[in-house]
DRENLO-276814 format. One line per 8 residues: number of its first residue (from 1); their letters; for each residue x, y, z of N, C-alpha, C, O. Coordinates in steps of 0.2 Angstrom, whole numbers. Layout:
N
NUM = a = X Y Z X Y Z X Y Z X Y Z ~ ...
//
This chain:
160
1 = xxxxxxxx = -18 -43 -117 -24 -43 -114 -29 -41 -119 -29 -35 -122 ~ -33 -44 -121 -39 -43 -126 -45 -35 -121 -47 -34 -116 ~ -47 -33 -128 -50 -28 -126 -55 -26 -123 -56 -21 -120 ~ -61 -33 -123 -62 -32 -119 -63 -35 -111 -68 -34 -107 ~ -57 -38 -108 -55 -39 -103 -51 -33 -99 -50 -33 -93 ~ -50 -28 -105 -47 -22 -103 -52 -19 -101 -52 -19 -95 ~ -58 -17 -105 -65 -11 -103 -65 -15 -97 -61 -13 -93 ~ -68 -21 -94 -70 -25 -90 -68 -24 -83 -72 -25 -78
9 = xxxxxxxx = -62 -23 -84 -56 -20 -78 -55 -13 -76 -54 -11 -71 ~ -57 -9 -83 -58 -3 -82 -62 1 -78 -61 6 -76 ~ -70 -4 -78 -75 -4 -76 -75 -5 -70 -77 0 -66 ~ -73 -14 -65 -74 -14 -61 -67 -8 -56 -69 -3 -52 ~ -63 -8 -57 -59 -3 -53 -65 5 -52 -66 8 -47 ~ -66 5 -56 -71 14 -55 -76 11 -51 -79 16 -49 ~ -78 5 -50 -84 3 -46 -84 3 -40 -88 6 -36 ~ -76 -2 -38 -75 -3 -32 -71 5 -30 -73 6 -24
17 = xxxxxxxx = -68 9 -31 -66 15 -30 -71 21 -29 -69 26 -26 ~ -79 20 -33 -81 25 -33 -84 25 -23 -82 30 -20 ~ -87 21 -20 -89 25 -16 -83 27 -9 -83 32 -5 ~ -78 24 -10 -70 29 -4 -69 34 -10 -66 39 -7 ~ -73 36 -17 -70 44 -18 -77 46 -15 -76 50 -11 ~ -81 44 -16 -89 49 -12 -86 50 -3 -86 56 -1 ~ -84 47 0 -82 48 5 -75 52 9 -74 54 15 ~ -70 51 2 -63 55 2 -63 59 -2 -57 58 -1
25 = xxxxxxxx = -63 62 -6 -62 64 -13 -54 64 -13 -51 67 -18 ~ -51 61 -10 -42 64 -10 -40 57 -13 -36 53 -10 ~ -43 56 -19 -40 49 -25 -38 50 -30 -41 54 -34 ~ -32 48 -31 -30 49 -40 -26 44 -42 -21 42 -39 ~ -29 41 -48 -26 36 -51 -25 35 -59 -29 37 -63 ~ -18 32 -61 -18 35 -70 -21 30 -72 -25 27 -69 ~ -19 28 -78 -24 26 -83 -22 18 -79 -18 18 -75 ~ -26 12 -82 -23 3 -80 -24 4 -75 -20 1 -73
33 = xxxxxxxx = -27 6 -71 -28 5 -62 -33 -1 -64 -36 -2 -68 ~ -31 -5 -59 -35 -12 -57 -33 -13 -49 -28 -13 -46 ~ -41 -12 -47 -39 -15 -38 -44 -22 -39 -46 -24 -45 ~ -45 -24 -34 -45 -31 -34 -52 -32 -29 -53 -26 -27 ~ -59 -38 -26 -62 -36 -23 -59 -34 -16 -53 -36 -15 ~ -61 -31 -12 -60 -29 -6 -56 -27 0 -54 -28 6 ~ -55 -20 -8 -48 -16 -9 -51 -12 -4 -57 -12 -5 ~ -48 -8 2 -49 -2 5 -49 3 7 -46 1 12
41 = xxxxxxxx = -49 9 7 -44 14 10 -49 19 15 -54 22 14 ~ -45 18 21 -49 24 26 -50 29 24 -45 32 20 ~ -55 32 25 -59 39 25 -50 43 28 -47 48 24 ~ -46 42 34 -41 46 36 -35 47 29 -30 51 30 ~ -36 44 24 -30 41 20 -31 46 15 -37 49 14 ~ -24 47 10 -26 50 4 -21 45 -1 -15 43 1 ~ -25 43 -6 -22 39 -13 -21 42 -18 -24 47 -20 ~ -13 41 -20 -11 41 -27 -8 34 -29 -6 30 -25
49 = xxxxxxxx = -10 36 -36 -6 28 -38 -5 31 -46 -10 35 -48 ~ 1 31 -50 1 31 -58 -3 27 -60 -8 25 -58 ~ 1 24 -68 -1 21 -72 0 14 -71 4 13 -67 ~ -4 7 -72 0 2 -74 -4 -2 -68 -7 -6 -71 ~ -5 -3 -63 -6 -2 -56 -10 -10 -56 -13 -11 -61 ~ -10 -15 -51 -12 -20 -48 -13 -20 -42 -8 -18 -38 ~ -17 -23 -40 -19 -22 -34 -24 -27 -31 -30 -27 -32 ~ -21 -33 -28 -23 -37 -26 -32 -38 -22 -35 -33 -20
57 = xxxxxxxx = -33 -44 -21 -40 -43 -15 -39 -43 -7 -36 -47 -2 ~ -42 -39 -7 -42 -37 2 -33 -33 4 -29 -34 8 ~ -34 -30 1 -29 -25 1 -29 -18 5 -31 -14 1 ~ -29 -16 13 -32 -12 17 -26 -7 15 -20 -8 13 ~ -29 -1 15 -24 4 15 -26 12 20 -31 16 19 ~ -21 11 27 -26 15 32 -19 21 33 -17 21 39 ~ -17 25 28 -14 31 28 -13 32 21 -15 29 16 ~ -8 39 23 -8 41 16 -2 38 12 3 36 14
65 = xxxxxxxx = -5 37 6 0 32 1 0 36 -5 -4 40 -7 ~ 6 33 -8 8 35 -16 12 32 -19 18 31 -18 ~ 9 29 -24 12 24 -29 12 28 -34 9 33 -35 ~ 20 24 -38 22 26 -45 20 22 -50 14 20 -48 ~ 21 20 -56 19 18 -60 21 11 -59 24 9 -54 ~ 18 4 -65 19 -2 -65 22 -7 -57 26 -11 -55 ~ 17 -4 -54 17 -7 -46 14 -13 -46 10 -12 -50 ~ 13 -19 -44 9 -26 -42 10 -28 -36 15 -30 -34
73 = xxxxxxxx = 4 -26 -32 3 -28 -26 -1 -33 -25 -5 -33 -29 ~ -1 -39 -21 -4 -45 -19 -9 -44 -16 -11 -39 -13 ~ -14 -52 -14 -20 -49 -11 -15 -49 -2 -9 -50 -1 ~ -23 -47 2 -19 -45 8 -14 -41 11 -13 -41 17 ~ -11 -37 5 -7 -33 10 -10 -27 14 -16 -26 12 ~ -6 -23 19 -8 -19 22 -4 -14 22 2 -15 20 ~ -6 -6 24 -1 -1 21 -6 1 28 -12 0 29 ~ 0 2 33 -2 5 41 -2 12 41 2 15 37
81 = xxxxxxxx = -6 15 45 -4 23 46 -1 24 53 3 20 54 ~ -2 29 58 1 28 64 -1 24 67 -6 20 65 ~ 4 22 75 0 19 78 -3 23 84 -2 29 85 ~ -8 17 89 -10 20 95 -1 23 98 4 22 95 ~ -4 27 104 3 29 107 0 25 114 -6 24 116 ~ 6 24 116 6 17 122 11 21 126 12 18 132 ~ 14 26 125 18 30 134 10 34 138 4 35 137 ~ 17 35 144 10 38 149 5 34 154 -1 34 155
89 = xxxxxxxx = 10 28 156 7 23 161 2 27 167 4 31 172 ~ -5 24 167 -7 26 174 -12 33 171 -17 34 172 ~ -8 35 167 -12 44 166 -19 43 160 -24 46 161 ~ -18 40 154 -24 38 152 -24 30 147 -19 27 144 ~ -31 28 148 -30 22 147 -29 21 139 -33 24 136 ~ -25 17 136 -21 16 129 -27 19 122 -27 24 118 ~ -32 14 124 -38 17 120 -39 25 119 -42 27 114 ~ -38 28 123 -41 33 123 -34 40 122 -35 46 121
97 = xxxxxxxx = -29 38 123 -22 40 121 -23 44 115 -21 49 117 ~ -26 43 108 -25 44 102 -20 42 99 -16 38 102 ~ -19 44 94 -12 41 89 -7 46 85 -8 51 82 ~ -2 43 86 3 46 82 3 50 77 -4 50 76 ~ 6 54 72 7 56 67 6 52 61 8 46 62 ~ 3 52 56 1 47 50 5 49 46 3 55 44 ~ 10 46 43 16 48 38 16 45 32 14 39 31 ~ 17 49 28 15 46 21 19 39 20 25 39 23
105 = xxxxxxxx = 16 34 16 21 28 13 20 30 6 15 32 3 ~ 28 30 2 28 27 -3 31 24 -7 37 23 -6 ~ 26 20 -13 29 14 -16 31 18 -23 27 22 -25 ~ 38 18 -26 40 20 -32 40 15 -38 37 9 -37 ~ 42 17 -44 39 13 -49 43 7 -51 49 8 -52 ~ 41 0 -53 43 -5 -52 45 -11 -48 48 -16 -49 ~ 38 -8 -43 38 -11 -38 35 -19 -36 28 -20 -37 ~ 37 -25 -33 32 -30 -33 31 -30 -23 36 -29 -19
113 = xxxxxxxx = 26 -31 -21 25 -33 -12 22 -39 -14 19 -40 -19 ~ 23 -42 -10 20 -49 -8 14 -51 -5 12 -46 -2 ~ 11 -57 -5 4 -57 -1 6 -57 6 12 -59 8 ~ 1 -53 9 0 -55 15 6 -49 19 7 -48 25 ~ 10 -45 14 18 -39 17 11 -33 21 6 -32 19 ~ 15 -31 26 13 -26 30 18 -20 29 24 -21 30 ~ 16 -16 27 19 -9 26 19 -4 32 13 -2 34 ~ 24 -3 35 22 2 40 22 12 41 27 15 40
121 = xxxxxxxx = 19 14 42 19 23 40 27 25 41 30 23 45 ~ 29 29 35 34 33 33 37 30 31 43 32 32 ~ 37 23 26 42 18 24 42 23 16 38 26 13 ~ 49 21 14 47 21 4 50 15 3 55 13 5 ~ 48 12 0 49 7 -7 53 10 -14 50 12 -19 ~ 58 10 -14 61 11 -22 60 10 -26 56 6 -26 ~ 63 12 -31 59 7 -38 63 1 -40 69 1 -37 ~ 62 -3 -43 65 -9 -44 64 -15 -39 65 -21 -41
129 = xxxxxxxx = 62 -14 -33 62 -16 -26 56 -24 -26 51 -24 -31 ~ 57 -27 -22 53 -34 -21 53 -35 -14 58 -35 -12 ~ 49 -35 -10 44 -38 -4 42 -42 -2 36 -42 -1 ~ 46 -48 -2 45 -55 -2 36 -56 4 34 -53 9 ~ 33 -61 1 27 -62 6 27 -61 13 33 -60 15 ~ 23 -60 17 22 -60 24 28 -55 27 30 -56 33 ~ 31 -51 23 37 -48 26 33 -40 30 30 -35 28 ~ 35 -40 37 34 -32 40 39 -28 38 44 -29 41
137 = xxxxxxxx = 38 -23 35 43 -16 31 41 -12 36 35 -10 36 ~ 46 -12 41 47 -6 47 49 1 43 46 6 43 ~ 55 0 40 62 5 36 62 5 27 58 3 23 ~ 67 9 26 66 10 18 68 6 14 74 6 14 ~ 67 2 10 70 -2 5 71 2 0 67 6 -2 ~ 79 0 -2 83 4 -8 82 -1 -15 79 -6 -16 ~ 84 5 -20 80 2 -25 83 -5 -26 87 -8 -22 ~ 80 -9 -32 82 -17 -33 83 -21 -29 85 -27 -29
145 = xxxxxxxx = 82 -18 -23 82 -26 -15 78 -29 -14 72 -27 -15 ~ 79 -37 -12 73 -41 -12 73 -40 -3 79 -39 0 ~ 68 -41 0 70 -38 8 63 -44 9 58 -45 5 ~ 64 -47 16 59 -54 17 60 -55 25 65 -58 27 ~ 56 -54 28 58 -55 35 50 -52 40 45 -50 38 ~ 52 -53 46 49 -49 52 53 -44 56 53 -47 62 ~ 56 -40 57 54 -37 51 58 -38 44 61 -44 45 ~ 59 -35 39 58 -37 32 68 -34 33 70 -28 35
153 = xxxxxxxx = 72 -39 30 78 -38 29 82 -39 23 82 -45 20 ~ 86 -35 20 89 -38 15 89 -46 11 93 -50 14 ~ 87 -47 8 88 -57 4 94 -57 0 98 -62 -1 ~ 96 -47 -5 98 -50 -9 95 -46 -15 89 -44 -16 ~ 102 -43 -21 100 -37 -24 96 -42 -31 98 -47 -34 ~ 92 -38 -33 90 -40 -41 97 -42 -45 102 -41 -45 ~ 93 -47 -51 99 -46 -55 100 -43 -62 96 -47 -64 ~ 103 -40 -67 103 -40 -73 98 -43 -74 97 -44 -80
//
């Protein structure tokens, strides 16, 4: 990558990042961070990400996450935090329930997700690991699996 399409990228990421740090300050990212337009993260969320970092467009991120190094994320994915709580029929209505516990996700280093993967709170991703598109990750994926489904199941270990 020529230099200056490096400064360029350098640039826009601190652009699209700066107004979620004025409103979180709980952002850390290493050097190469690149998000993409219409990268997100709730005010409820706290972001880490290392070195190396890609980050597709329209990538919501609505809990706490933490990336390793040399990560590539597609556009569309989504990184879930709790959900609504849905017990207690009758006593209040769903809306108004509140939510679950927000458990951290994390993604380890060497990671590829797919467009359009839904990540769900308290997952990790290991390193080496792949996320076939449109895959929902309920559970943890071990390192070097390729895992693809609804939810997202084993395909099939990386290879040499």
């Amino acid at each position: 990558m020529d230099i200056i399409r490096k400064i360029r990228r350098t640039i826009l990421a601190f652009l699209r990042l700066l107004p979620m740090r004025l409103m979180l300050r709980d952002i850390k990212v290493g050097s190469n961070f690149y998000c993409n337009k219409g990268f997100y993260i709730d005010r409820i969320a706290s972001f880490k990400a290392g070195s190396n970092i890609y980050i597709g467009r329209y990538t919501h991120v609505a809990c706490n996450l933490e990336i390793g190094s040399d990560v590539l994320i597609a556009n569309f994915v989504a990184f879930v935090g709790g959900d609504h709580k849905i017990d207690g029929i009758g006593d209040t209505p769903i809306k108004e329930a509140g939510r679950n516990h927000n458990k951290k996700i994390v993604v380890e280093s060497n990671v590829w997700i797919g467009h359009g993967a839904i990540i769900l709170s308290g997952v990790t991703i290991k390193s080496g690991a792949v996320v076939a598109a449109g895959s929902v990750v309920t559970k943890d994926v071990n390192e070097n699996e390729i895992v693809g489904g609804s939810p997202a199941k084993l395909i099939r270990m990386r290879r040499p």
